[in-house]
Predicted model as a PDB file, atoms N, CA, C, CB and O in Angstrom, pLDDT in the B-factor column:
MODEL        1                                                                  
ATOM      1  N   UNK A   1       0.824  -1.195   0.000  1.00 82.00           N  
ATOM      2  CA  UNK A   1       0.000   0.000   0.000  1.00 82.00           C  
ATOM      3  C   UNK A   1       0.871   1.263   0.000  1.00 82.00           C  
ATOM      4  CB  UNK A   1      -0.939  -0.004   1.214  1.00 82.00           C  
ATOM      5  O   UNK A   1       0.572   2.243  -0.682  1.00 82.00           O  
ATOM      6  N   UNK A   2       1.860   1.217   0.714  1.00 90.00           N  
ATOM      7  CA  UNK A   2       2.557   2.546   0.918  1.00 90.00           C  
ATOM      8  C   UNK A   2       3.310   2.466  -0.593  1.00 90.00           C  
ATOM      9  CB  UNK A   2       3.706   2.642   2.466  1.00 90.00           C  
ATOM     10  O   UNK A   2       3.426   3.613  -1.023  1.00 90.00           O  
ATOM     11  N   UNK A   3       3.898   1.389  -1.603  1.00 94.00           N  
ATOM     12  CA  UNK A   3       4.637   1.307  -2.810  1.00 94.00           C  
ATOM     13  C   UNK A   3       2.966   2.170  -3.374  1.00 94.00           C  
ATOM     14  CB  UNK A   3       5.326  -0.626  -3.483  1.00 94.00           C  
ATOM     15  O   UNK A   3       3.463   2.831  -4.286  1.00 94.00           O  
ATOM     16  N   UNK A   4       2.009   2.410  -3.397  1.00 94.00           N  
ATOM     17  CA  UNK A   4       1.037   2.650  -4.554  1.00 94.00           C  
ATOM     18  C   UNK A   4       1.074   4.248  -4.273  1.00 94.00           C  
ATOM     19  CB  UNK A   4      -0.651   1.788  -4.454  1.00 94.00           C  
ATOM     20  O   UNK A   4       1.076   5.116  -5.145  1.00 94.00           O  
ATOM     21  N   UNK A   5       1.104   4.468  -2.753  1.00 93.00           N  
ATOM     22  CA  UNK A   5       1.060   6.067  -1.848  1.00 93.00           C  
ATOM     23  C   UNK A   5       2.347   6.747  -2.719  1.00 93.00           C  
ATOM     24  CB  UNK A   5       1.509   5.951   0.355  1.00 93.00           C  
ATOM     25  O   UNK A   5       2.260   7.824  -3.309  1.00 93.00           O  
ATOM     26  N   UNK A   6       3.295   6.079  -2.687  1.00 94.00           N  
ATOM     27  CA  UNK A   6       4.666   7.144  -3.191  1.00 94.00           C  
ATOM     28  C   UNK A   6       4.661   6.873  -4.898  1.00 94.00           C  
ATOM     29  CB  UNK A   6       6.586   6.531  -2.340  1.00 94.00           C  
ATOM     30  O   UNK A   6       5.178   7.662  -5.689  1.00 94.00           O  
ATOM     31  N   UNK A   7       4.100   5.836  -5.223  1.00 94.00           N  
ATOM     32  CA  UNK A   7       3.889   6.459  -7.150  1.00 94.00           C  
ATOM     33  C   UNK A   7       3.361   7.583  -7.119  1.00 94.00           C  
ATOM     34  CB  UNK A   7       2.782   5.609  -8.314  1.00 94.00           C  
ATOM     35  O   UNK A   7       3.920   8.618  -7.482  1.00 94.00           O  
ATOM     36  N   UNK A   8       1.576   7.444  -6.430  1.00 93.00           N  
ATOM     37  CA  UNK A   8       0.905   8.670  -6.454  1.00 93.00           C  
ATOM     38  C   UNK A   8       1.371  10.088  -6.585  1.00 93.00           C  
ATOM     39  CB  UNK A   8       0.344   8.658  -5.510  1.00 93.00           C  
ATOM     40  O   UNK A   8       1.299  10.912  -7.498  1.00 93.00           O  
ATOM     41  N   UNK A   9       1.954  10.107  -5.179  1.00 92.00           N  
ATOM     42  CA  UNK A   9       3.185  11.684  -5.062  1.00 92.00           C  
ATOM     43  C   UNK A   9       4.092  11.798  -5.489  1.00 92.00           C  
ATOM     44  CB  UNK A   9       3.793  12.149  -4.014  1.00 92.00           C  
ATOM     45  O   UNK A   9       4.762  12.786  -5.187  1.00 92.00           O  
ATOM     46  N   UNK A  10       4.743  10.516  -6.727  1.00 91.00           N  
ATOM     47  CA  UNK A  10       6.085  10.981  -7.601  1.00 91.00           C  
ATOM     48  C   UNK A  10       5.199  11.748  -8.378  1.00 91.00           C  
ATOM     49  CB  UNK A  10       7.145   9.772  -8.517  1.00 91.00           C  
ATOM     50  O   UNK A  10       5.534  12.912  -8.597  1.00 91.00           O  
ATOM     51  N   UNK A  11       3.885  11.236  -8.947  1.00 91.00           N  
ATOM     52  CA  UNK A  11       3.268  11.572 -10.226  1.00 91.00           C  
ATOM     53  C   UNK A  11       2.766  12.797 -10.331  1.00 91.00           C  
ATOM     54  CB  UNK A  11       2.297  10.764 -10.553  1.00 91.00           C  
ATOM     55  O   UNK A  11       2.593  13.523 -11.310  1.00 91.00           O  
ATOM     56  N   UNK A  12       2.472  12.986  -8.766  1.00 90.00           N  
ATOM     57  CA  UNK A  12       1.255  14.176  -8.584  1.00 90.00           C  
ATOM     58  C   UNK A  12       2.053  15.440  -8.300  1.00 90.00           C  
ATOM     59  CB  UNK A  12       0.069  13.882  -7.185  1.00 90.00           C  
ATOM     60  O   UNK A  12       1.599  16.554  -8.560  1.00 90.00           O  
ATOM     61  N   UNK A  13       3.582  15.187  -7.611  1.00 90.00           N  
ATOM     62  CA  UNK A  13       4.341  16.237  -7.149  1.00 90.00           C  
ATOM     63  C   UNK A  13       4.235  17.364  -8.120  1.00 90.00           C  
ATOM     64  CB  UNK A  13       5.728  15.823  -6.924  1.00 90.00           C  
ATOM     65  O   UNK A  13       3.314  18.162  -7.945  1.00 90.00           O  
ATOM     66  N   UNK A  14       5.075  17.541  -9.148  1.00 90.00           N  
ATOM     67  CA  UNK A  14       5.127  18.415 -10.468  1.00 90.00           C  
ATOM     68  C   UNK A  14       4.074  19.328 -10.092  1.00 90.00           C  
ATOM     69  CB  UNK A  14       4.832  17.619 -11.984  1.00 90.00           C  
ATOM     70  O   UNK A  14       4.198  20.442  -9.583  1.00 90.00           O  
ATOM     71  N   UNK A  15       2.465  18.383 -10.577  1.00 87.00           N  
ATOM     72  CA  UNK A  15       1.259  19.662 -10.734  1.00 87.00           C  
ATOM     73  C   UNK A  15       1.595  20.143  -9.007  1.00 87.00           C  
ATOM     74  CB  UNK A  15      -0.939  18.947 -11.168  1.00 87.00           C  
ATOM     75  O   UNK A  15       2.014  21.293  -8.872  1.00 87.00           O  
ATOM     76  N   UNK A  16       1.488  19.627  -8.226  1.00 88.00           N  
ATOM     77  CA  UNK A  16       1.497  20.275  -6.374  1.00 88.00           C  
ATOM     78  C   UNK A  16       2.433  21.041  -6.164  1.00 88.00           C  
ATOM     79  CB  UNK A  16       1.743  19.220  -5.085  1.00 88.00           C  
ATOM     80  O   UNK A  16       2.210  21.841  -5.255  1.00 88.00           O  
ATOM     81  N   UNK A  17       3.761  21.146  -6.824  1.00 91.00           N  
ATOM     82  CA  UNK A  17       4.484  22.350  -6.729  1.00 91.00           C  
ATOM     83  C   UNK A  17       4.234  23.061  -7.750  1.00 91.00           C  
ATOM     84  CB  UNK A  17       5.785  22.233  -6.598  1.00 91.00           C  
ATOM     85  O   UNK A  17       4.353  24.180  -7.251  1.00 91.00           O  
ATOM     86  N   UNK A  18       3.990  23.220  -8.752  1.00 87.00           N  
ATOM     87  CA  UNK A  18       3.107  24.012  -9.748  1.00 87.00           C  
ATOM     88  C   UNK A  18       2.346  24.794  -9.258  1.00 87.00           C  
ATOM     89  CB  UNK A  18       2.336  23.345 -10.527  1.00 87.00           C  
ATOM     90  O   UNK A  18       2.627  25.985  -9.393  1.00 87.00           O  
ATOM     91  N   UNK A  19       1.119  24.427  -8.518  1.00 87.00           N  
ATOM     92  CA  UNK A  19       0.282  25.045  -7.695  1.00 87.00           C  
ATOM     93  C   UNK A  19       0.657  25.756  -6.344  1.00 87.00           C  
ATOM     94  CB  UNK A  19      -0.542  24.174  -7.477  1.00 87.00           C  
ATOM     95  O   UNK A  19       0.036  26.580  -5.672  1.00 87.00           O  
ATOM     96  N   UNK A  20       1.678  25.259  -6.202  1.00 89.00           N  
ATOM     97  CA  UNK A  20       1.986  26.116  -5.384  1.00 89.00           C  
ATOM     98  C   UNK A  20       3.282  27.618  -5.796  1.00 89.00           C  
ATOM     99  CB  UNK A  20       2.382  25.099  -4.319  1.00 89.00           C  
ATOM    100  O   UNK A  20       3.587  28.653  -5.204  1.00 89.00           O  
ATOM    101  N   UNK A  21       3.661  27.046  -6.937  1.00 90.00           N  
ATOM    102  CA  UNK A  21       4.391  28.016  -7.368  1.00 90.00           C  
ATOM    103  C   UNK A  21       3.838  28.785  -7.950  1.00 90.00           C  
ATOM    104  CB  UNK A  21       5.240  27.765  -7.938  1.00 90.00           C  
ATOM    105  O   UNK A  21       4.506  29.818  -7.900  1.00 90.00           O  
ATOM    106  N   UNK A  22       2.523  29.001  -8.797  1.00 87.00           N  
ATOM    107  CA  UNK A  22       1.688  29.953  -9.077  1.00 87.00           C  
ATOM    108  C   UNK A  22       0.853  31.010  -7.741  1.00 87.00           C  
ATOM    109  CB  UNK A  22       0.751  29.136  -9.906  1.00 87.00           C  
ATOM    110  O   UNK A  22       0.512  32.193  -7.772  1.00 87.00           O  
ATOM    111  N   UNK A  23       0.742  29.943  -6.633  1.00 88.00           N  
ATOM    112  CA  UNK A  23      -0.274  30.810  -5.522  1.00 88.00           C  
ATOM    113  C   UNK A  23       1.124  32.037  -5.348  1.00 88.00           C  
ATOM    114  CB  UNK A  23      -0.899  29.631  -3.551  1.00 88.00           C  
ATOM    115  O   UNK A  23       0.831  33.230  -5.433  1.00 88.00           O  
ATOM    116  N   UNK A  24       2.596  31.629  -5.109  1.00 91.00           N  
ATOM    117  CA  UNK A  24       3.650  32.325  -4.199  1.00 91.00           C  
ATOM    118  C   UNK A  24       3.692  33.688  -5.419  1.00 91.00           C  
ATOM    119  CB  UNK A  24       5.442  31.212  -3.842  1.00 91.00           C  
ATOM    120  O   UNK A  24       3.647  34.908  -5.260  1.00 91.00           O  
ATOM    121  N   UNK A  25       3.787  32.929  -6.511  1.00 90.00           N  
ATOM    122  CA  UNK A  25       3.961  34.147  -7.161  1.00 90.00           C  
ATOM    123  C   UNK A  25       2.862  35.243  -7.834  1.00 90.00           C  
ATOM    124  CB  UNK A  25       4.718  33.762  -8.058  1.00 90.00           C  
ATOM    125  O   UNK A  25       3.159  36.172  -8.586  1.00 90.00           O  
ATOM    126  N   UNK A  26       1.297  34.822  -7.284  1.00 88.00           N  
ATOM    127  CA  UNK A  26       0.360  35.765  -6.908  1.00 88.00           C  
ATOM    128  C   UNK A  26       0.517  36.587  -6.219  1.00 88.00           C  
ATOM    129  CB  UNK A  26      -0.455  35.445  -6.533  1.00 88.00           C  
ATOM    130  O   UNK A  26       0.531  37.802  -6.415  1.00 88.00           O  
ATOM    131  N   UNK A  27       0.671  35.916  -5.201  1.00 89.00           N  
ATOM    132  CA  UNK A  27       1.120  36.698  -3.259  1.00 89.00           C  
ATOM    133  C   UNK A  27       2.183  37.598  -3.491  1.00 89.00           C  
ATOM    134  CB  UNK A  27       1.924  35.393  -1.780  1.00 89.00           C  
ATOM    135  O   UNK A  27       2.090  38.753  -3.076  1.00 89.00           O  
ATOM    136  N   UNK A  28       3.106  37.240  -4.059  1.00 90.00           N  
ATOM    137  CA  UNK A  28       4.187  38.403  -4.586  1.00 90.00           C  
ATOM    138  C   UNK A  28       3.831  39.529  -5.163  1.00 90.00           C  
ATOM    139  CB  UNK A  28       5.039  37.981  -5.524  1.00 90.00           C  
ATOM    140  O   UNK A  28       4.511  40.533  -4.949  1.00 90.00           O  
ATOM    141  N   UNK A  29       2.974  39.574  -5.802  1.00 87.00           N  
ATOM    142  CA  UNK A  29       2.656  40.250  -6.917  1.00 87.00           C  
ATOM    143  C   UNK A  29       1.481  40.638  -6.344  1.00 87.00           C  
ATOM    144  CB  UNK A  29       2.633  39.555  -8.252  1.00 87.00           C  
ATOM    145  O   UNK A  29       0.914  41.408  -7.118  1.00 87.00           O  
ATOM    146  N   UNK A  30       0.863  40.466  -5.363  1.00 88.00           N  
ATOM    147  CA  UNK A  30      -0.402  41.313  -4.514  1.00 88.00           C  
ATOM    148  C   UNK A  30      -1.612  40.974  -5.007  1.00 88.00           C  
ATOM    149  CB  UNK A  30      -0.390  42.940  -4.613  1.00 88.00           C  
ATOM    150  O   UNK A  30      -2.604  41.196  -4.312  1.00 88.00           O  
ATOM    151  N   UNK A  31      -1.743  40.382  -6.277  1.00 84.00           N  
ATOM    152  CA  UNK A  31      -3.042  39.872  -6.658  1.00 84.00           C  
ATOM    153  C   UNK A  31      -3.938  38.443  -5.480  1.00 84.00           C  
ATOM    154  CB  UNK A  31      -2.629  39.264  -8.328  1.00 84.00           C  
ATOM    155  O   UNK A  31      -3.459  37.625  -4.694  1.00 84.00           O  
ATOM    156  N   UNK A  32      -4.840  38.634  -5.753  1.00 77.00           N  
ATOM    157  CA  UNK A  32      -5.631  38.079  -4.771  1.00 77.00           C  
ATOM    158  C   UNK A  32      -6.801  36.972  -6.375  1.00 77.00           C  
ATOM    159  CB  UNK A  32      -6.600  39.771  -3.478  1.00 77.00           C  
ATOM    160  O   UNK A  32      -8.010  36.833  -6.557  1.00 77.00           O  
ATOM    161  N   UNK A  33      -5.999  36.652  -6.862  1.00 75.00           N  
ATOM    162  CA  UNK A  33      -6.531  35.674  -8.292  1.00 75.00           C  
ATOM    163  C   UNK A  33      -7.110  34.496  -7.984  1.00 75.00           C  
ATOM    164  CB  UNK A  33      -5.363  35.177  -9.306  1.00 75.00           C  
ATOM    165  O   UNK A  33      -6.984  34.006  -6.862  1.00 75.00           O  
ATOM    166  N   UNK A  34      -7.664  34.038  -8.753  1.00 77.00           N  
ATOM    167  CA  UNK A  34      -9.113  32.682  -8.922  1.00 77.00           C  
ATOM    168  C   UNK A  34      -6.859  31.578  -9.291  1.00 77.00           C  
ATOM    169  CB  UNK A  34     -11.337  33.044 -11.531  1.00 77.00           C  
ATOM    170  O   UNK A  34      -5.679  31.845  -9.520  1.00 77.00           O  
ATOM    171  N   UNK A  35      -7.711  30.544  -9.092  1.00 78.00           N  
ATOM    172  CA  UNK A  35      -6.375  29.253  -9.448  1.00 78.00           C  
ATOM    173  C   UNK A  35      -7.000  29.540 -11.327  1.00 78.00           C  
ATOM    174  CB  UNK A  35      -6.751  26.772  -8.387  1.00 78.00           C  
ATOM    175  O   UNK A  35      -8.048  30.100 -11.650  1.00 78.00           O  
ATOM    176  N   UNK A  36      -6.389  29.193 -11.866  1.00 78.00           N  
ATOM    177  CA  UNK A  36      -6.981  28.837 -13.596  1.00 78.00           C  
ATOM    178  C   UNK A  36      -5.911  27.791 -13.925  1.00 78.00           C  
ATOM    179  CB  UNK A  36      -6.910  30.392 -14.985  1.00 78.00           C  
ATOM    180  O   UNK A  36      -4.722  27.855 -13.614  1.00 78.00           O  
ATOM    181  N   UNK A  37      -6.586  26.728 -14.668  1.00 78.00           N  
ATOM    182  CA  UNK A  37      -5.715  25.709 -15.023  1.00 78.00           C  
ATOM    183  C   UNK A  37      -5.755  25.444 -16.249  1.00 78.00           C  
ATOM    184  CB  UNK A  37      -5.871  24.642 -14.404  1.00 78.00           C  
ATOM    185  O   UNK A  37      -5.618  24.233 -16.420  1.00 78.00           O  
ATOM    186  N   UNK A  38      -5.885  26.033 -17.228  1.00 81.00           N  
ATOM    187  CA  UNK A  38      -5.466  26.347 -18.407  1.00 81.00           C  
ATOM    188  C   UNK A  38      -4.546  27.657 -18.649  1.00 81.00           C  
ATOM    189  CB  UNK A  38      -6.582  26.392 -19.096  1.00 81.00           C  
ATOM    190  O   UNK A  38      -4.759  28.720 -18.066  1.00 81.00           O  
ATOM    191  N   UNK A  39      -3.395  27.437 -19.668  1.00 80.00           N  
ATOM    192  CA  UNK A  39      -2.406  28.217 -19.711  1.00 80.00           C  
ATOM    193  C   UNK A  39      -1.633  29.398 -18.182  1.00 80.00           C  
ATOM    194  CB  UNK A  39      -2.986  28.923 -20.892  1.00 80.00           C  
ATOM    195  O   UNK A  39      -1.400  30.585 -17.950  1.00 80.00           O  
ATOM    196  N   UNK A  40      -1.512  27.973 -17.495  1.00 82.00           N  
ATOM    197  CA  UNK A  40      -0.626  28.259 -16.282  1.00 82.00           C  
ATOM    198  C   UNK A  40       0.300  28.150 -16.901  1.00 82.00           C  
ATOM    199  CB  UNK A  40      -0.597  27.506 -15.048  1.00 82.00           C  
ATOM    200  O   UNK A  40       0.390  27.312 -17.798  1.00 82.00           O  
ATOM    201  N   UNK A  41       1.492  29.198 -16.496  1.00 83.00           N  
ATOM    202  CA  UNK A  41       2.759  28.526 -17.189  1.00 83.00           C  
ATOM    203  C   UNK A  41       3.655  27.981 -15.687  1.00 83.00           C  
ATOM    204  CB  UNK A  41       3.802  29.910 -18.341  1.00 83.00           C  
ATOM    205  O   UNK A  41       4.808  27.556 -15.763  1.00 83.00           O  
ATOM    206  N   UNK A  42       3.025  28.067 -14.597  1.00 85.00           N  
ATOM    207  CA  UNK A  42       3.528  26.826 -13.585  1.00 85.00           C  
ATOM    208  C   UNK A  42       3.530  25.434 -13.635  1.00 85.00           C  
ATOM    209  CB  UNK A  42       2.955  26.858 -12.576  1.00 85.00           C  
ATOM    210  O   UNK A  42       4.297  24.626 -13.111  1.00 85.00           O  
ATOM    211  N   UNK A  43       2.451  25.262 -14.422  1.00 83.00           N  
ATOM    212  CA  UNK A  43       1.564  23.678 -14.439  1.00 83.00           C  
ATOM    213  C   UNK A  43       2.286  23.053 -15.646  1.00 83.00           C  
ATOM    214  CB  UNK A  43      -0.439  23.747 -14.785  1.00 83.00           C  
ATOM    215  O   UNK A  43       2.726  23.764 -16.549  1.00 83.00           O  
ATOM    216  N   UNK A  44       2.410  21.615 -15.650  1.00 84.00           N  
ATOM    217  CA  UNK A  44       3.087  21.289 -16.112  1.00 84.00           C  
ATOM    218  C   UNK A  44       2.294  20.864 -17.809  1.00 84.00           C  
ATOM    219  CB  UNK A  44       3.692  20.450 -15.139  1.00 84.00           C  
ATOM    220  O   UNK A  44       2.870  20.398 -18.792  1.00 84.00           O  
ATOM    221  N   UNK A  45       1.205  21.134 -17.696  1.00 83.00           N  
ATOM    222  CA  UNK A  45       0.264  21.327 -18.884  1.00 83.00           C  
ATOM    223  C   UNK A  45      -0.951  21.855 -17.965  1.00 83.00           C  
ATOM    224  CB  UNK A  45      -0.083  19.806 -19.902  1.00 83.00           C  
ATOM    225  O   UNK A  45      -0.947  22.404 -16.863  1.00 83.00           O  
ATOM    226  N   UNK A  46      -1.998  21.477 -18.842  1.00 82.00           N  
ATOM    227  CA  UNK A  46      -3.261  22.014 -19.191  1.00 82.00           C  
ATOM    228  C   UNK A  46      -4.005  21.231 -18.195  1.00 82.00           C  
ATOM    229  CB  UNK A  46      -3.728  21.857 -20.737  1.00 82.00           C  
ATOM    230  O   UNK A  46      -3.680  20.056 -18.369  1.00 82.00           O  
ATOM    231  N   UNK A  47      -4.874  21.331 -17.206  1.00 79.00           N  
ATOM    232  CA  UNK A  47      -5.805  20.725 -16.201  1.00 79.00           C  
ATOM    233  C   UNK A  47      -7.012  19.957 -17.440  1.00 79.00           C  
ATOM    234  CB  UNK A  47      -6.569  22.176 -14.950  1.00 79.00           C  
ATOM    235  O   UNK A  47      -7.136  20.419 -18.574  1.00 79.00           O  
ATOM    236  N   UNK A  48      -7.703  18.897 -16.997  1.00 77.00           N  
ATOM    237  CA  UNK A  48      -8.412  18.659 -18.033  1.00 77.00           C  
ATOM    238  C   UNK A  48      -9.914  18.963 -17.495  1.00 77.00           C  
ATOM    239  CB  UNK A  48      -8.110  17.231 -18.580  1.00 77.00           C  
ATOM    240  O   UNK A  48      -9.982  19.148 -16.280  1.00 77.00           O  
ATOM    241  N   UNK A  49     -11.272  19.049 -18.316  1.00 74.00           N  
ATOM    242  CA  UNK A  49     -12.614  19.195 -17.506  1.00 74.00           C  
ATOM    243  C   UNK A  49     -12.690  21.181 -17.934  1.00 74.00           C  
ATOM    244  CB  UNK A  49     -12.362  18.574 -15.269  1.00 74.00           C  
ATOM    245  O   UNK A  49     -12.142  21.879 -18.787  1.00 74.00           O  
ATOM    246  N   UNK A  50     -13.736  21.468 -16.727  1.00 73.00           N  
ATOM    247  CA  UNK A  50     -13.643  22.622 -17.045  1.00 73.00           C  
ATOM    248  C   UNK A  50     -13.791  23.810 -15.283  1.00 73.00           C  
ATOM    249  CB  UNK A  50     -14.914  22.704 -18.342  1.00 73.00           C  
ATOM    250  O   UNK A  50     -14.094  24.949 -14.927  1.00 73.00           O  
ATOM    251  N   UNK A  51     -13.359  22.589 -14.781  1.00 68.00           N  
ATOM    252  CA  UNK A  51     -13.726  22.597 -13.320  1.00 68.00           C  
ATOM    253  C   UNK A  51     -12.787  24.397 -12.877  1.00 68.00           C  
ATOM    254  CB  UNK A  51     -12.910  20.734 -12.341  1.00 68.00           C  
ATOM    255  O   UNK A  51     -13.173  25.428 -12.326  1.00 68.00           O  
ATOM    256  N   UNK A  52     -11.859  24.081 -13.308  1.00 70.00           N  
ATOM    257  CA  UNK A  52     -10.862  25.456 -13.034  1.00 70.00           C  
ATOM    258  C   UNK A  52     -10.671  26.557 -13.970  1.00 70.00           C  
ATOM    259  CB  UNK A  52      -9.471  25.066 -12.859  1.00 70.00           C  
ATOM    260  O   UNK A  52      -9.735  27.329 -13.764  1.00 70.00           O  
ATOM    261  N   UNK A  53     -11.578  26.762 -15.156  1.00 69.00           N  
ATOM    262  CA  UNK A  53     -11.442  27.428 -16.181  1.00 69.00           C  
ATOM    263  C   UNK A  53     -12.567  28.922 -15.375  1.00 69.00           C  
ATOM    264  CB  UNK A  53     -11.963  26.390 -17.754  1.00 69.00           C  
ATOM    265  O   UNK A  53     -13.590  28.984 -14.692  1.00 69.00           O  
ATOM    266  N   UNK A  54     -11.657  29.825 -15.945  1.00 66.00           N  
ATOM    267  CA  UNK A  54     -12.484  30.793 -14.840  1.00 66.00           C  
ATOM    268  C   UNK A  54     -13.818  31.446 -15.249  1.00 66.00           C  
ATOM    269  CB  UNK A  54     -11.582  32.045 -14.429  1.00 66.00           C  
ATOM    270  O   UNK A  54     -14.119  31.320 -16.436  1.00 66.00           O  
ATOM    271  N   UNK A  55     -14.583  32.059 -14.526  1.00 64.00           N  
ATOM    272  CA  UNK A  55     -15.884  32.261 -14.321  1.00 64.00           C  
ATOM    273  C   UNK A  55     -15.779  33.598 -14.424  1.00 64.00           C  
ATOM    274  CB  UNK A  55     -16.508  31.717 -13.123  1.00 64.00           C  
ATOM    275  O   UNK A  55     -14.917  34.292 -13.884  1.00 64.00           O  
ATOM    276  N   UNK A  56     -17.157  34.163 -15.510  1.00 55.00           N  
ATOM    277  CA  UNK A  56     -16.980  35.691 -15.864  1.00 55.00           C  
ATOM    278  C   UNK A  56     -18.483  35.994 -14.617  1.00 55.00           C  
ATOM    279  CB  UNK A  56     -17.239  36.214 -18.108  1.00 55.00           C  
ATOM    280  O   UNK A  56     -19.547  35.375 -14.596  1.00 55.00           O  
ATOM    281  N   UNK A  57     -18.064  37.078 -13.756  1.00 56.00           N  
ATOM    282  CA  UNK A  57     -19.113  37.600 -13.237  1.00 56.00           C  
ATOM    283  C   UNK A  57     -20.295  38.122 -13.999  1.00 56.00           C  
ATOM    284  CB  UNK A  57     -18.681  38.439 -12.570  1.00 56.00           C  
ATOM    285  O   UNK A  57     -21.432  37.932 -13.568  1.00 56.00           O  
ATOM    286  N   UNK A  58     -20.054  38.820 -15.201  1.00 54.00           N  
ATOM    287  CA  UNK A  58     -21.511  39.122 -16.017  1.00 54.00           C  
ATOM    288  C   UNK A  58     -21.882  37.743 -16.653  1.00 54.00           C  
ATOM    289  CB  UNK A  58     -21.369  40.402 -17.374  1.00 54.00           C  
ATOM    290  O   UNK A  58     -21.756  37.905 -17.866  1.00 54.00           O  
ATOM    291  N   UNK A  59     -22.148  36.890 -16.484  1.00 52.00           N  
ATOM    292  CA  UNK A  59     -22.618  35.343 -16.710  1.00 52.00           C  
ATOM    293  C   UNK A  59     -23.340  35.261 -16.179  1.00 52.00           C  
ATOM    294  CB  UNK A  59     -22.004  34.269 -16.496  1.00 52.00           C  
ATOM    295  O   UNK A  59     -22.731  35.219 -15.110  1.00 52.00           O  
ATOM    296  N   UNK A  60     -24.948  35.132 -15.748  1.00 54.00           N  
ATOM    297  CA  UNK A  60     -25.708  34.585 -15.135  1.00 54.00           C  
ATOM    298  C   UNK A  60     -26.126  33.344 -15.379  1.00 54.00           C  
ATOM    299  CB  UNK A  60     -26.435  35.204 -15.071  1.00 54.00           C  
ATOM    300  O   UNK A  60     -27.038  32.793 -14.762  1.00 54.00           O  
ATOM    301  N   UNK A  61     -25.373  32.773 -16.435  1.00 54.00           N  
ATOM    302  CA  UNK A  61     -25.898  31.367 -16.416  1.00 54.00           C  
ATOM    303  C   UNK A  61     -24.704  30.499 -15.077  1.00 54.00           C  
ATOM    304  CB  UNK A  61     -25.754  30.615 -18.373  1.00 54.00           C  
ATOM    305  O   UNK A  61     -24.881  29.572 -14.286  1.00 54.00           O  
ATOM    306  N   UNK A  62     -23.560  31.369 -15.390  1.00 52.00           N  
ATOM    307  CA  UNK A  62     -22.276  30.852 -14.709  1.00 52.00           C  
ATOM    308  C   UNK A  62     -22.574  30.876 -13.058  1.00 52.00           C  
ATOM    309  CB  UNK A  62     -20.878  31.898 -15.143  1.00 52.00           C  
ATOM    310  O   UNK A  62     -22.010  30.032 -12.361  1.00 52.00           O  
ATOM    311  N   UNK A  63     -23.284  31.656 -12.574  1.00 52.00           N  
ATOM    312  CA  UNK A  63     -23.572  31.893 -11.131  1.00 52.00           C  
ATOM    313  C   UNK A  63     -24.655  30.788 -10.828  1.00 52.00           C  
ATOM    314  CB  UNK A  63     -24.122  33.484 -10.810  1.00 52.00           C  
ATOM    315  O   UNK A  63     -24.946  30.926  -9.640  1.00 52.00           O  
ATOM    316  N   UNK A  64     -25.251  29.937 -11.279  1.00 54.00           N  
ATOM    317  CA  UNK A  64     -26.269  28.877 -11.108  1.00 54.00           C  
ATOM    318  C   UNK A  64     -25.789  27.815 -10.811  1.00 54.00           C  
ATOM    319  CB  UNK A  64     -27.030  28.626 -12.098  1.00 54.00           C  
ATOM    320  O   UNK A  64     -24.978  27.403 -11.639  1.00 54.00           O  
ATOM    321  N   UNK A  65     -26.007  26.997  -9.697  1.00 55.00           N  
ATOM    322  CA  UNK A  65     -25.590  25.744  -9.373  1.00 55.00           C  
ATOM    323  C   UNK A  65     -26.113  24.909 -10.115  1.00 55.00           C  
ATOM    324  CB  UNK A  65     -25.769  25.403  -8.204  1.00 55.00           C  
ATOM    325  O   UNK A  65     -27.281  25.067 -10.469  1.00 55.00           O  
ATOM    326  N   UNK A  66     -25.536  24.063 -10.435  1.00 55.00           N  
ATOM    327  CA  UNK A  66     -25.181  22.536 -11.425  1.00 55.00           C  
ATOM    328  C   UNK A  66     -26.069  21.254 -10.758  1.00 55.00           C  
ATOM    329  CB  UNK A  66     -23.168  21.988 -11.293  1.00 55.00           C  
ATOM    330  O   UNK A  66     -26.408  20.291 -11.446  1.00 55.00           O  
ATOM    331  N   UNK A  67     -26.456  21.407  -9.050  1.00 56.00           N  
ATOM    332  CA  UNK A  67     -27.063  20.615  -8.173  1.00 56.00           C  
ATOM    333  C   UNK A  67     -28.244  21.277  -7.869  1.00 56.00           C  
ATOM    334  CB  UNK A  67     -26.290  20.304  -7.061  1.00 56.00           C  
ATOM    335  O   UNK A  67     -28.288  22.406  -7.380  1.00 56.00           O  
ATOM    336  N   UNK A  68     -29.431  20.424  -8.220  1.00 55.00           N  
ATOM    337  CA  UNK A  68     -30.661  20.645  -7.796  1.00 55.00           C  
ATOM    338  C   UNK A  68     -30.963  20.338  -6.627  1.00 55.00           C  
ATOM    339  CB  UNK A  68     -31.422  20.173  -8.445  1.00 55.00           C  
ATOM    340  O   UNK A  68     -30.698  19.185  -6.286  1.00 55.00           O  
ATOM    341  N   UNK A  69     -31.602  21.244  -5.646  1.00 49.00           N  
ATOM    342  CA  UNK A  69     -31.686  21.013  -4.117  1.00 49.00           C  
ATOM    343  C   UNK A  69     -32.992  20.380  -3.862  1.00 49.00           C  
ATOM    344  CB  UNK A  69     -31.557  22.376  -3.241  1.00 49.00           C  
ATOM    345  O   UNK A  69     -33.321  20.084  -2.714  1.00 49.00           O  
TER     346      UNK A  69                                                      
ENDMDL                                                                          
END                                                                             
């Protein structure tokens, strides 16, 4: 179990310091920014889905939850 735990975090490391090398160099730079995972140039490519692709406030379709309550 622990041989399957450390593939995981060889594989996953890259994007996890990626992400974190984009937040540091927000914070540097004083912006207070959404994550976007398309054309990060931290990330080691392109996030796939559309889960992190960012959201325009004049969108009202974009402000609607996806889950019916």
């Amino acid at each position: 179990m622990a041989t399957v735990n450390l593939v995981a975090i060889a594989l996953l490391g890259k994007w996890a310091f990626g992400a974190l090398a984009d937040f540091e160099a927000m914070r540097r730079e004083g912006r207070d920014d959404k994550f976007v995972g398309r054309g990060n140039s931290h990330l080691p490519g392109d996030l796939p889905g559309d889960v992190w692709d960012p959201v325009l406030d004049n969108d009202p379709a974009a402000n609607k939850p996806d889950v019916a309550r």
